[in-house]
C-alpha positions as YAML, in Angstrom:
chain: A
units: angstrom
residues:
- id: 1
  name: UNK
  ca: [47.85, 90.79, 102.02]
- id: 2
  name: UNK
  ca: [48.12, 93.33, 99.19]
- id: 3
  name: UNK
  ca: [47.64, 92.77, 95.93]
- id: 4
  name: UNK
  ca: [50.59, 94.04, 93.52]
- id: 5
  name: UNK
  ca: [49.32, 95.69, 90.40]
- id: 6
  name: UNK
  ca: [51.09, 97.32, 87.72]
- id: 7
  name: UNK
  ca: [49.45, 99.71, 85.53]
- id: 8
  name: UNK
  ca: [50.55, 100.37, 82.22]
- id: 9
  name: UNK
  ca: [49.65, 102.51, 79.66]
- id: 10
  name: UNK
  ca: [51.77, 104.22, 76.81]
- id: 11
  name: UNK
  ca: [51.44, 107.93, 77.33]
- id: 12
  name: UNK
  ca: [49.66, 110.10, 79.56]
- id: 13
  name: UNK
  ca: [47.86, 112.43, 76.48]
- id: 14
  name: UNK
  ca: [44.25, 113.70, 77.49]
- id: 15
  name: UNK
  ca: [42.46, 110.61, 76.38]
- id: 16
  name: UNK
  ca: [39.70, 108.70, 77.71]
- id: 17
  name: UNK
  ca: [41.96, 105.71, 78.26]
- id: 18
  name: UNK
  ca: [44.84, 107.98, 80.46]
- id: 19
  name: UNK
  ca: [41.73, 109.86, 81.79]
- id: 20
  name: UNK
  ca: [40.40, 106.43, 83.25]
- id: 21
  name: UNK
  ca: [43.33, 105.31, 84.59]
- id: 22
  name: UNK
  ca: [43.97, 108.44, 86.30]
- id: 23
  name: UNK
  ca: [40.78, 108.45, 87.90]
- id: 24
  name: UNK
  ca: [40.79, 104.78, 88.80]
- id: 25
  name: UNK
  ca: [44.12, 105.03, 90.51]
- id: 26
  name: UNK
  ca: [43.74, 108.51, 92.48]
- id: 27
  name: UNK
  ca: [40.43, 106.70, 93.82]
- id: 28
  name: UNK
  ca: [42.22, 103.33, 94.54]
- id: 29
  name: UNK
  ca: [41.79, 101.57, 97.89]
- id: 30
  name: UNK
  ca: [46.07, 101.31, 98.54]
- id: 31
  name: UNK
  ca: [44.80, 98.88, 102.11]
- id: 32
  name: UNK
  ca: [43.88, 96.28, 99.47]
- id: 33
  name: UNK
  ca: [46.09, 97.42, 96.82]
- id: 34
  name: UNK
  ca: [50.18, 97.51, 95.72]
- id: 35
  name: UNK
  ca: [50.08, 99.88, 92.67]
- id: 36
  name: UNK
  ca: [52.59, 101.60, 90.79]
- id: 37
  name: UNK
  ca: [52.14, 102.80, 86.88]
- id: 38
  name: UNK
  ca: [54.72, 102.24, 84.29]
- id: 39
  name: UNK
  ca: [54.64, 104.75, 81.08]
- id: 40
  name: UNK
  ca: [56.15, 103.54, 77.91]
- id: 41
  name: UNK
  ca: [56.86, 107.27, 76.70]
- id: 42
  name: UNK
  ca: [57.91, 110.68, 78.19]
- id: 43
  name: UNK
  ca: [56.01, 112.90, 81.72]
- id: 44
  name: UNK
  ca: [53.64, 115.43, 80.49]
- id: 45
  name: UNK
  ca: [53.73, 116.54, 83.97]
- id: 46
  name: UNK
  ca: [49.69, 117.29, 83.67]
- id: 47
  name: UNK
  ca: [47.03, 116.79, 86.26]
- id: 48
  name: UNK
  ca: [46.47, 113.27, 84.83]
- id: 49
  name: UNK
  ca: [49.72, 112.05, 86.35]
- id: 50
  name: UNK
  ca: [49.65, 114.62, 89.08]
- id: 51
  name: UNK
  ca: [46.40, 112.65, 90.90]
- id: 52
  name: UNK
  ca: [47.85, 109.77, 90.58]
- id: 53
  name: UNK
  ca: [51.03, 110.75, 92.80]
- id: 54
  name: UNK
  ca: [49.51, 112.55, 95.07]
- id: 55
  name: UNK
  ca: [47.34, 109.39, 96.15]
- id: 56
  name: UNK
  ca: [50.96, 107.71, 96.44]
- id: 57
  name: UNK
  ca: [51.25, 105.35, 93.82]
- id: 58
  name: UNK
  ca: [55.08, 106.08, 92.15]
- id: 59
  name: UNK
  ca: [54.68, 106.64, 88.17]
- id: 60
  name: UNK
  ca: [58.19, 104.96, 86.23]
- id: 61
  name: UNK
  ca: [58.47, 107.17, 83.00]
- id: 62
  name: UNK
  ca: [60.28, 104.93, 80.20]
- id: 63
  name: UNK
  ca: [60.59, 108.04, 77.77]
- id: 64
  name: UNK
  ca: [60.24, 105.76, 74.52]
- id: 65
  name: UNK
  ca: [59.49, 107.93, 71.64]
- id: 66
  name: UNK
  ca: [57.25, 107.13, 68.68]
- id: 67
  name: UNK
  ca: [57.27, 103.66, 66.90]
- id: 68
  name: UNK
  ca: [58.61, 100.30, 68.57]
- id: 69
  name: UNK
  ca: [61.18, 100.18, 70.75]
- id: 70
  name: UNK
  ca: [62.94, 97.13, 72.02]
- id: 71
  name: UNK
  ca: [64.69, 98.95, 74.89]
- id: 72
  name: UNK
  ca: [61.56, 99.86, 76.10]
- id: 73
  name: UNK
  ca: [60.57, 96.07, 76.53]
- id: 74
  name: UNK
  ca: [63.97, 95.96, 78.21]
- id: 75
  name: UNK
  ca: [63.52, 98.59, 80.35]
- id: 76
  name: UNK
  ca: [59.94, 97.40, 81.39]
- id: 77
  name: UNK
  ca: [61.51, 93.91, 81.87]
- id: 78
  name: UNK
  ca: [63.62, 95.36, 84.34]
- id: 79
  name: UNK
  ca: [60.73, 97.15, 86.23]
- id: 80
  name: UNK
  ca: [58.60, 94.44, 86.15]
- id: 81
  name: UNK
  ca: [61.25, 92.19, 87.58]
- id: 82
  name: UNK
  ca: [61.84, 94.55, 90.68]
- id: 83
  name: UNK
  ca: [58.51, 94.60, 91.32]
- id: 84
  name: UNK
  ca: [57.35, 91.53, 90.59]
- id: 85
  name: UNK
  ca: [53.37, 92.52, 90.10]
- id: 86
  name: UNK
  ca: [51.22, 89.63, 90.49]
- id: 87
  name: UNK
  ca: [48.39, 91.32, 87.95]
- id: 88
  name: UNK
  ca: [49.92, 93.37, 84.88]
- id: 89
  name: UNK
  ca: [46.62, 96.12, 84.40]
- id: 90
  name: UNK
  ca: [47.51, 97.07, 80.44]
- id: 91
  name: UNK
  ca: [46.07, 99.76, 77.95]
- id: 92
  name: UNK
  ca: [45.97, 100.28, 74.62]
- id: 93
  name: UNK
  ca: [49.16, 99.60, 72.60]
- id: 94
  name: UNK
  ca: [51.26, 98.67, 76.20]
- id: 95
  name: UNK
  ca: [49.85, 95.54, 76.37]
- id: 96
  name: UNK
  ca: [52.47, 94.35, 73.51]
- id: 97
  name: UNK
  ca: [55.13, 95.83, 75.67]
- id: 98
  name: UNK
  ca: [53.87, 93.32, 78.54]
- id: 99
  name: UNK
  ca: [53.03, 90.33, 76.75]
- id: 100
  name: UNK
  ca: [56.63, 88.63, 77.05]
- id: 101
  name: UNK
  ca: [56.92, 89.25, 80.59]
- id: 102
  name: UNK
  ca: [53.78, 88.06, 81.81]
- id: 103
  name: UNK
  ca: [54.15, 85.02, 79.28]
- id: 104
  name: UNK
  ca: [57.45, 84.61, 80.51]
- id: 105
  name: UNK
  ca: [56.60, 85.08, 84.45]
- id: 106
  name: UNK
  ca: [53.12, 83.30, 83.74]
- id: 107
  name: UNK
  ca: [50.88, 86.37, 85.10]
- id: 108
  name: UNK
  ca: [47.89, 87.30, 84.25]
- id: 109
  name: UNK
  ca: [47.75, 90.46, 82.32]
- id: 110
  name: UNK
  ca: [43.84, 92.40, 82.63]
- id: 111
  name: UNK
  ca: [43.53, 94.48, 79.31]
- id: 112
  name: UNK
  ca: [41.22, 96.79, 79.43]
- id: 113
  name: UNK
  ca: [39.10, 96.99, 75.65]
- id: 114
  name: UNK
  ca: [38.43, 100.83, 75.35]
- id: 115
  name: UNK
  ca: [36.96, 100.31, 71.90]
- id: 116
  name: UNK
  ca: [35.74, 98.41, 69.33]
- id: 117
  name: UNK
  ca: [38.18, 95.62, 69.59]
- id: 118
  name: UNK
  ca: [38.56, 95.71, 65.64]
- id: 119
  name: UNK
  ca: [39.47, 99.51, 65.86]
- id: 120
  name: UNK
  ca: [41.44, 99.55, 69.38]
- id: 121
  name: UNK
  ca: [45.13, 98.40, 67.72]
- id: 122
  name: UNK
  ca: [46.31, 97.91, 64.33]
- id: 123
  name: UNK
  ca: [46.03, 94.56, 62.86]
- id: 124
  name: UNK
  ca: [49.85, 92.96, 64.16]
- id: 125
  name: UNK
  ca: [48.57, 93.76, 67.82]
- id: 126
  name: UNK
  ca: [45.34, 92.27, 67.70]
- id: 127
  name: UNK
  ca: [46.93, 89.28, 66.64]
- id: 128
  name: UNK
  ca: [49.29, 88.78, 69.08]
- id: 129
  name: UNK
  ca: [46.14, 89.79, 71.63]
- id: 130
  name: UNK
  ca: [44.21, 86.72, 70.44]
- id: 131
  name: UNK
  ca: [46.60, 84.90, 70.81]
- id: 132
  name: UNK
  ca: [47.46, 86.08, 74.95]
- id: 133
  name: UNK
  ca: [43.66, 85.67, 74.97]
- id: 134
  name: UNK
  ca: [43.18, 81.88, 73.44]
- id: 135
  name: UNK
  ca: [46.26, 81.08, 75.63]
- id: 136
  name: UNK
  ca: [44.74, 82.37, 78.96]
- id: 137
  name: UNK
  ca: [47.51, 84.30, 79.64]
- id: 138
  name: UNK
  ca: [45.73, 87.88, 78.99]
- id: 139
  name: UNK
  ca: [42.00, 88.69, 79.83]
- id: 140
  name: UNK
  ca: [40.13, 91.18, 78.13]
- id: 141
  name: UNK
  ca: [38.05, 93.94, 80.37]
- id: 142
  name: UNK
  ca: [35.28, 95.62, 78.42]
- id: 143
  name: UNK
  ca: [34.28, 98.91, 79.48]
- id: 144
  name: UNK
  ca: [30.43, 97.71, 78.40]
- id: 145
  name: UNK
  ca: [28.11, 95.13, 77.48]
- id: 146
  name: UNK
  ca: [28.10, 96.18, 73.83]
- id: 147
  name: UNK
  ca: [32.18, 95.93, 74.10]
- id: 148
  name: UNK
  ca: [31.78, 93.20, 75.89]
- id: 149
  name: UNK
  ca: [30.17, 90.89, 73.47]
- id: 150
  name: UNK
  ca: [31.94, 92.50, 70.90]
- id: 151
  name: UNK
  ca: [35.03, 91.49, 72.48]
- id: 152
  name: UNK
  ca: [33.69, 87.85, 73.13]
- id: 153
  name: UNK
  ca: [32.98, 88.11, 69.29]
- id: 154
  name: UNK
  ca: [36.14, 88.85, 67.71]
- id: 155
  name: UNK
  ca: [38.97, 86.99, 69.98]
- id: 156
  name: UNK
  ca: [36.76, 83.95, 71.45]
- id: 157
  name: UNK
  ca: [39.16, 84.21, 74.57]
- id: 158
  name: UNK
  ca: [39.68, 81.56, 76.56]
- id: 159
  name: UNK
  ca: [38.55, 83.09, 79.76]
- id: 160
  name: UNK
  ca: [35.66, 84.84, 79.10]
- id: 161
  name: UNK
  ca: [35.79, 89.21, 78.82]
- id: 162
  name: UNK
  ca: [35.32, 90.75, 82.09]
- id: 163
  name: UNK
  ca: [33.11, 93.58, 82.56]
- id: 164
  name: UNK
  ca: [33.72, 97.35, 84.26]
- id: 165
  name: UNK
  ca: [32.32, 100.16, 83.28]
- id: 166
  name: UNK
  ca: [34.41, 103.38, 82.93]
- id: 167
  name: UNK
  ca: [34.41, 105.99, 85.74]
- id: 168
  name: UNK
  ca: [33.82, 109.28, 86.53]
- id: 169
  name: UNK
  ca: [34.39, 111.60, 89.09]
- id: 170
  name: UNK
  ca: [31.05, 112.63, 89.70]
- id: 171
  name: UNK
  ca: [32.09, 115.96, 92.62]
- id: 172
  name: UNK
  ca: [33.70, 117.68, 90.27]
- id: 173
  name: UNK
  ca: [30.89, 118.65, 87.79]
- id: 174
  name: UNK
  ca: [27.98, 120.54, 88.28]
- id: 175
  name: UNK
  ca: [24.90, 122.37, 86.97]
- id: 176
  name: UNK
  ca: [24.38, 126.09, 86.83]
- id: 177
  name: UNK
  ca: [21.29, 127.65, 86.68]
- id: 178
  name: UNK
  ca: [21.00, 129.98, 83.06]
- id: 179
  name: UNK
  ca: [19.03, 132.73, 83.69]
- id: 180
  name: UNK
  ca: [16.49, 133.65, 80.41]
- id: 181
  name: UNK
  ca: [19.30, 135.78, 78.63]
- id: 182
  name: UNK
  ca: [21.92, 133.09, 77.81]
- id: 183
  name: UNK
  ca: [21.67, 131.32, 74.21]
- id: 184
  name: UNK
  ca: [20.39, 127.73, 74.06]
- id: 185
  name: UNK
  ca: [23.61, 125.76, 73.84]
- id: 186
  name: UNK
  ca: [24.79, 122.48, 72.75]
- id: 187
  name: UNK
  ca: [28.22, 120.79, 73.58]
- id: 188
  name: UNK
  ca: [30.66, 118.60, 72.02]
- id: 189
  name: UNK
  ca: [33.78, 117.06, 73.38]
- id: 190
  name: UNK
  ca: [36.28, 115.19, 71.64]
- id: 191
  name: UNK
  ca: [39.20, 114.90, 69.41]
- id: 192
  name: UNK
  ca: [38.80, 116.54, 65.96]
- id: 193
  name: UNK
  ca: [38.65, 113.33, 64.13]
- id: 194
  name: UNK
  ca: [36.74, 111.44, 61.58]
- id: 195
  name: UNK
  ca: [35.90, 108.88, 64.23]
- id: 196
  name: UNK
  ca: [33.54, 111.98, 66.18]
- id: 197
  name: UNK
  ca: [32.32, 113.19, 62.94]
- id: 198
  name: UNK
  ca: [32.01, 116.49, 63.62]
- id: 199
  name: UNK
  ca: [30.99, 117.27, 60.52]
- id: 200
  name: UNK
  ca: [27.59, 115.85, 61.01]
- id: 201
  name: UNK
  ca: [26.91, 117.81, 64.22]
- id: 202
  name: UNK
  ca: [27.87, 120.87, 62.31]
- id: 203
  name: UNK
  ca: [25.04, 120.66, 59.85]
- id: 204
  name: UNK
  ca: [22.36, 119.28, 61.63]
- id: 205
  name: UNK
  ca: [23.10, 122.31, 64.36]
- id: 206
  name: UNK
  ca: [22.38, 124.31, 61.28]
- id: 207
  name: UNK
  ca: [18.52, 123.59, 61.35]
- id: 208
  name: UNK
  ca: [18.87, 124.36, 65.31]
- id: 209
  name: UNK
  ca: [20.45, 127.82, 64.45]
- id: 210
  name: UNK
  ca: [17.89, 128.45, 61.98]
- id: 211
  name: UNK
  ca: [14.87, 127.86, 64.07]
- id: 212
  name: UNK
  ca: [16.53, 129.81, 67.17]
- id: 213
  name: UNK
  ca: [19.03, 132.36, 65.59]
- id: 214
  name: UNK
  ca: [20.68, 132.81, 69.48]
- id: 215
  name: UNK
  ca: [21.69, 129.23, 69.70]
- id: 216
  name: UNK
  ca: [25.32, 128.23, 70.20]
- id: 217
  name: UNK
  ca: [26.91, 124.54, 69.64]
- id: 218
  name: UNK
  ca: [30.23, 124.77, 71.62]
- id: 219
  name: UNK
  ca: [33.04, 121.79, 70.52]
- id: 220
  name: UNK
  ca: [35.66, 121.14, 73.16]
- id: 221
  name: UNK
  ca: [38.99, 119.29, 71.48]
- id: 222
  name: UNK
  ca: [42.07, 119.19, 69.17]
- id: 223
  name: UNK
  ca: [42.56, 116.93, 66.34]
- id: 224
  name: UNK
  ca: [43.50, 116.70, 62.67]
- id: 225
  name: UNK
  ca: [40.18, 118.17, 61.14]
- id: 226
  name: UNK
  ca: [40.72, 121.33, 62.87]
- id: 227
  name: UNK
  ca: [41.22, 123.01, 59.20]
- id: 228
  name: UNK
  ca: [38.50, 121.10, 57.51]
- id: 229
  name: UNK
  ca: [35.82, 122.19, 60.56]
- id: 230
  name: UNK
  ca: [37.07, 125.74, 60.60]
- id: 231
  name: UNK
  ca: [36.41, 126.43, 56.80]
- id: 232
  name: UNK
  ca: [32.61, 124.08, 57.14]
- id: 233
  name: UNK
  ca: [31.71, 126.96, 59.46]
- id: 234
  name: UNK
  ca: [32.11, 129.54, 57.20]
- id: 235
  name: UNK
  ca: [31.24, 127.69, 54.31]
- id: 236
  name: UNK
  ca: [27.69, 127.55, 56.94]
- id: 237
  name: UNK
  ca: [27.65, 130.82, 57.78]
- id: 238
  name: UNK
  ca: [27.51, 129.63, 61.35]
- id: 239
  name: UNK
  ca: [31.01, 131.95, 62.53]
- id: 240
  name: UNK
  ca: [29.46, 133.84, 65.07]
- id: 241
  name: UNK
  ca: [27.49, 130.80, 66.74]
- id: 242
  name: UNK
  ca: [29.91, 127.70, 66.44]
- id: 243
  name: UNK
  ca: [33.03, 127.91, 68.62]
- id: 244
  name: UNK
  ca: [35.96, 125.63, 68.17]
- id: 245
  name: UNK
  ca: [37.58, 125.95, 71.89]
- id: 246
  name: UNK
  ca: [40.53, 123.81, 71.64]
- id: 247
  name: UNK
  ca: [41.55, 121.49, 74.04]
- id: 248
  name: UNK
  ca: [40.65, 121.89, 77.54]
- id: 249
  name: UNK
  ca: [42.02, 120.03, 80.52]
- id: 250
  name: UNK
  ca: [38.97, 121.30, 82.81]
- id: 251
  name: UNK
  ca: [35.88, 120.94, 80.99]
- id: 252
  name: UNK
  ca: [33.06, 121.32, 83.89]
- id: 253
  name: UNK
  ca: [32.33, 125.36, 83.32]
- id: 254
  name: UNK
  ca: [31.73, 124.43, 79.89]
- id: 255
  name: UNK
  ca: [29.46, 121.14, 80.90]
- id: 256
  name: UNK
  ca: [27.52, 123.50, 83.74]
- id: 257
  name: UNK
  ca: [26.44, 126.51, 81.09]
- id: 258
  name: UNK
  ca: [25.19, 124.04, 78.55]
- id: 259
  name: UNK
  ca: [21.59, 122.65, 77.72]
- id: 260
  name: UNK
  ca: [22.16, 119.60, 75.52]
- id: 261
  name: UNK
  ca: [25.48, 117.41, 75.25]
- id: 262
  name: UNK
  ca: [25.25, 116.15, 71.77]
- id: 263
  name: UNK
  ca: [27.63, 113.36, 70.70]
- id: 264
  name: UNK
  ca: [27.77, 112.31, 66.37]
- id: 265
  name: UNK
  ca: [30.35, 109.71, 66.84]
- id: 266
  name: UNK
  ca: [31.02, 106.95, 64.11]
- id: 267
  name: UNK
  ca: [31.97, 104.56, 66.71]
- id: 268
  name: UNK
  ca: [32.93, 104.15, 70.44]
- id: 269
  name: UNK
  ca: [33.77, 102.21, 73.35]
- id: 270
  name: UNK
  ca: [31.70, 103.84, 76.18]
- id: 271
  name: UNK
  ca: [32.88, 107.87, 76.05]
- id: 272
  name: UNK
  ca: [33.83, 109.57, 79.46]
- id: 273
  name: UNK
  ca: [32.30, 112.53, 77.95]
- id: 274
  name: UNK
  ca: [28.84, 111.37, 78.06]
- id: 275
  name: UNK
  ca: [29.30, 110.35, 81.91]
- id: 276
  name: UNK
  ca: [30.69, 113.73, 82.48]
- id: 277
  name: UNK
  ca: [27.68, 115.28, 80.91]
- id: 278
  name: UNK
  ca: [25.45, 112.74, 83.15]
- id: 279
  name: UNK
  ca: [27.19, 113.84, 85.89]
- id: 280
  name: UNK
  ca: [26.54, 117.35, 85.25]
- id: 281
  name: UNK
  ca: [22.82, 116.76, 85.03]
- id: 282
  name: UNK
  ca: [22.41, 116.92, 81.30]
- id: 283
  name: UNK
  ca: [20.42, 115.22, 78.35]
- id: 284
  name: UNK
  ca: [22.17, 113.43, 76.16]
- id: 285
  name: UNK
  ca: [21.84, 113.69, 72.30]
- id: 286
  name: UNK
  ca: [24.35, 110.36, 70.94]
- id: 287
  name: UNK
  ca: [24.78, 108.09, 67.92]
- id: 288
  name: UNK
  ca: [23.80, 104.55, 69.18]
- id: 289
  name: UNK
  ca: [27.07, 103.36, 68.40]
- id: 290
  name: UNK
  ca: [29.47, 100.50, 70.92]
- id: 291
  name: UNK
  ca: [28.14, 100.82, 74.94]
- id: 292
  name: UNK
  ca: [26.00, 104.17, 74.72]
- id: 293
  name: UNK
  ca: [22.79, 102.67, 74.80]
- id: 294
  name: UNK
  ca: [24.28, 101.00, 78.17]
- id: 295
  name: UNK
  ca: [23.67, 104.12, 79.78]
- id: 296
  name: UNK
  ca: [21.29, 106.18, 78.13]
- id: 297
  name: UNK
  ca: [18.19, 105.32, 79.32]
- id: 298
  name: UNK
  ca: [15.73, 107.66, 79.49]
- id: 299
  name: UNK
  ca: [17.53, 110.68, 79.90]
- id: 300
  name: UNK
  ca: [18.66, 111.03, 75.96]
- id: 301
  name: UNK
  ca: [17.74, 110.27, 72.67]
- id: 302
  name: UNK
  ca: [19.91, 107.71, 70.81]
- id: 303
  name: UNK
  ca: [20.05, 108.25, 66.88]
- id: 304
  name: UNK
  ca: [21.10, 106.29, 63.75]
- id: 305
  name: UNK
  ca: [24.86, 107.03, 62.73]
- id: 306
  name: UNK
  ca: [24.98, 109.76, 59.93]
- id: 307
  name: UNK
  ca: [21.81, 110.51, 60.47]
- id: 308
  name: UNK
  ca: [21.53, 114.57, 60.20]
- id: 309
  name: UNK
  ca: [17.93, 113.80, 60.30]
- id: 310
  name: UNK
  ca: [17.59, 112.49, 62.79]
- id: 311
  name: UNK
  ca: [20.10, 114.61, 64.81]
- id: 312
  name: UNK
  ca: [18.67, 117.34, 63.91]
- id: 313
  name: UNK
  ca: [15.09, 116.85, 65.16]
- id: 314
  name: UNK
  ca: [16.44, 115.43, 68.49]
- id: 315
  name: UNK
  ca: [17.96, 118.58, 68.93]
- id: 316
  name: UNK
  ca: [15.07, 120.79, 68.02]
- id: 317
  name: UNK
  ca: [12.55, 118.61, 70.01]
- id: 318
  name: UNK
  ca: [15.20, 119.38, 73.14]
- id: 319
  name: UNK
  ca: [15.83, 122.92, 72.39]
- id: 320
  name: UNK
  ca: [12.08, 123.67, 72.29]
- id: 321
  name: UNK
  ca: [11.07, 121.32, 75.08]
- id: 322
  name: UNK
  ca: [12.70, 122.69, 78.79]
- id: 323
  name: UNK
  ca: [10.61, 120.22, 80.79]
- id: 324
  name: UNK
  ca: [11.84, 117.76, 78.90]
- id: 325
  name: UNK
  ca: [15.41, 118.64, 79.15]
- id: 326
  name: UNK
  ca: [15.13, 119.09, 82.82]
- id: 327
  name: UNK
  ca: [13.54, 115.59, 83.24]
- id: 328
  name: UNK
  ca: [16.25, 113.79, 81.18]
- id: 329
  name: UNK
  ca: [18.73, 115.66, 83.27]
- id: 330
  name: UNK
  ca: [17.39, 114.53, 86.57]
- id: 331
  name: UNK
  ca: [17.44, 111.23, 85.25]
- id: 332
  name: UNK
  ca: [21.09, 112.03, 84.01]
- id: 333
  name: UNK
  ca: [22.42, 112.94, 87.25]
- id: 334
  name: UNK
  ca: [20.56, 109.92, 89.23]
- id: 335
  name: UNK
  ca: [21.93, 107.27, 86.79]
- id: 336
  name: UNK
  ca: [25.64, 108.13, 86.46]
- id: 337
  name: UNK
  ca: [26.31, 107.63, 90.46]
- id: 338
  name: UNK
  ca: [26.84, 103.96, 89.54]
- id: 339
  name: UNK
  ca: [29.68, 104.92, 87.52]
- id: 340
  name: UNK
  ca: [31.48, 107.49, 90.41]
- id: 341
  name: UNK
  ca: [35.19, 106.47, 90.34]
- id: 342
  name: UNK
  ca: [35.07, 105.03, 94.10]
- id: 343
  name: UNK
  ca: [32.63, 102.26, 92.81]
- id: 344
  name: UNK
  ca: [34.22, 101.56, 89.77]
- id: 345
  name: UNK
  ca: [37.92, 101.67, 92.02]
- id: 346
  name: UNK
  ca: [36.31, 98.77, 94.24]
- id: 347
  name: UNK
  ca: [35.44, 96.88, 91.05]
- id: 348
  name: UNK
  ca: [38.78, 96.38, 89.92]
- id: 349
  name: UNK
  ca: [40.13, 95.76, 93.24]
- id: 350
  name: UNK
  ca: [37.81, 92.71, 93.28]
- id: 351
  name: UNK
  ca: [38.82, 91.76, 90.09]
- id: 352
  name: UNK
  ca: [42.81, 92.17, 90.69]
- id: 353
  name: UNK
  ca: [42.30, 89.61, 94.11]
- id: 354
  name: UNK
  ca: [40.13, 87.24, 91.46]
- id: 355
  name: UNK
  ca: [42.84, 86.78, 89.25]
- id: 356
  name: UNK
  ca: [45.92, 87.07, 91.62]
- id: 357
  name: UNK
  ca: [44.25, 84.02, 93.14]
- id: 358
  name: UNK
  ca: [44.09, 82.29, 90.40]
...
């Protein structure tokens, strides 16, 4: 018999939450599997939800708009009722949507922690969290050990934190050949936001320009420091070699040309960016910050956060070392297969049948 999951999630933006669940679901097994995803806001009609319908699965749009709605918990109510899901599958802010339902209709709702649980929903949510968690009725699903323990930490649930990694879709990057007249490049993805700290990546890439005057540092993203990072890089004299790119919904060209993936983050969960680097056969430069020393292990260098020292010189060391960059990519490329989005699909399936048993 099938198990019936419902998947919910508040938007469908480019984030590393909606990118998950998109890639979970359009890799689902729908033999073991009764899925269908319910959106508290409005269809962006982007490739997100697209993969997710053409697997099959039927996406219910609410279309609530910003701040709390109560006819959205109506609305879900009413979904959730014709359905009748036997696991609730929640992220980020929907899980408050779904906690009187599945209190009410005693089913278990997996949330899946996507960050540090103190920074993943303001205070009033993580409250009524704790309290889904020390009644049973909600378990938490870290996304790595480090969020894992974290998670364990903070709400003391009473059935312990799960554990699944995030996934990636490992056939649809790739690694080009440069040939000896391309610029050594480094890469950045992510929103424009004090959280990825930009800034920091900015100056230490300074030192890197300096040493080799043809290097480029490329930042993929949107965000609210897009003014601020646009006058640092003149203020650096660094127009001509760092490129803000906006937001783009295919990254892998970008991922393919590059040399080093370099992420300055002040904190994370466990970043889809750095898988998609992996999985296009590239070292890793990162802040040791929430699960990224899960899975960079030997082909990176981890660094303090802040540290433009430190940043720096890991990117020098790479940018003057090929051998070494090709090793770490190797070792990239080889380690991220455990995360491809057909394994990590299976693990939730076996998790969904756990707790639909129970």
């Amino acid at each position: 018999m099938k198990t019936r999951v419902a998947v919910v999630l508040p938007d469908f933006h480019f984030g590393g939450a909606q990118v998950m669940v998109s890639r979970l679901l359009s890799h689902m097994n729908l033999d073991e599997v009764d899925a269908e995803v319910i959106v508290c806001g409005q269809e962006k009609g982007n490739d997100l939800e697209r993969a997710i319908t053409r697997k099959g699965i039927p996406i219910f749009f609410l279309g609530k708009a910003k701040g709390f709605s109560t006819k959205a918990i109506t609305d879900l109510f009413r979904e959730l009722d014709r359905f009748r899901p036997q696991i609730i599958h929640t992220h980020l802010s929907a899980c408050v949507y779904c906690a009187p339902w599945a209190a009410a209709r005693k089913t278990t709702m997996l949330h899946t922690v996507h960050n540090m649980p103190q920074y993943e929903l303001i205070r009033p949510k993580r409250a009524l969290m704790q309290m889904l968690y020390r009644l049973g009725i909600a378990v938490p699903v870290g996304i790595s050990t480090e969020i894992r323990t974290l998670t364990e930490e903070y709400y003391h649930p009473k059935k312990k934190t799960e554990l699944v990694y995030n996934p990636v879709n490992t056939e649809q990057f790739h690694r080009e050949e440069k040939d000896g007249n391309r610029p050594f490049t480094v890469l950045n993805v992510g929103r424009l936001s004090r959280q990825k700290n930009q800034q920091l990546l900015i100056r230490a890439f300074r030192s890197v320009h300096e040493a080799n005057p043809d290097s480029e540092l490329i930042i993929l993203g949107e965000g609210p420091q897009r003014e601020e990072l646009e006058q640092q890089i003149r203020e650096e004299n660094l127009t001509g070699c760092v490129h803000l790119k906006g937001r783009i919904e295919n990254p892998a060209g970008y991922y393919a040309m590059a040399d080093v993936f370099a992420l300055s983050s002040e904190y994370e969960g466990l970043p889809l960016v750095l898988l998609e680097a992996m999985a296009s056969s590239l070292p890793v430069v990162s802040t040791n910050v929430g699960g990224v020393k899960d899975i960079i292990k030997g082909n990176g260098i981890l660094i303090e956060k802040g540290s433009e020292e430190q940043l720096k010189n890991a990117l020098i060391r790479l940018m003057e070392n090929p051998l070494l960059r090709q090793e770490m990519g190797k070792t990239s490329y080889a380690e991220v297969q455990k995360y491809d989005s057909a394994v990590i699909a299976d693990e939730y399936v076996k998790l969904y049948r756990k707790y639909a048993r129970q």
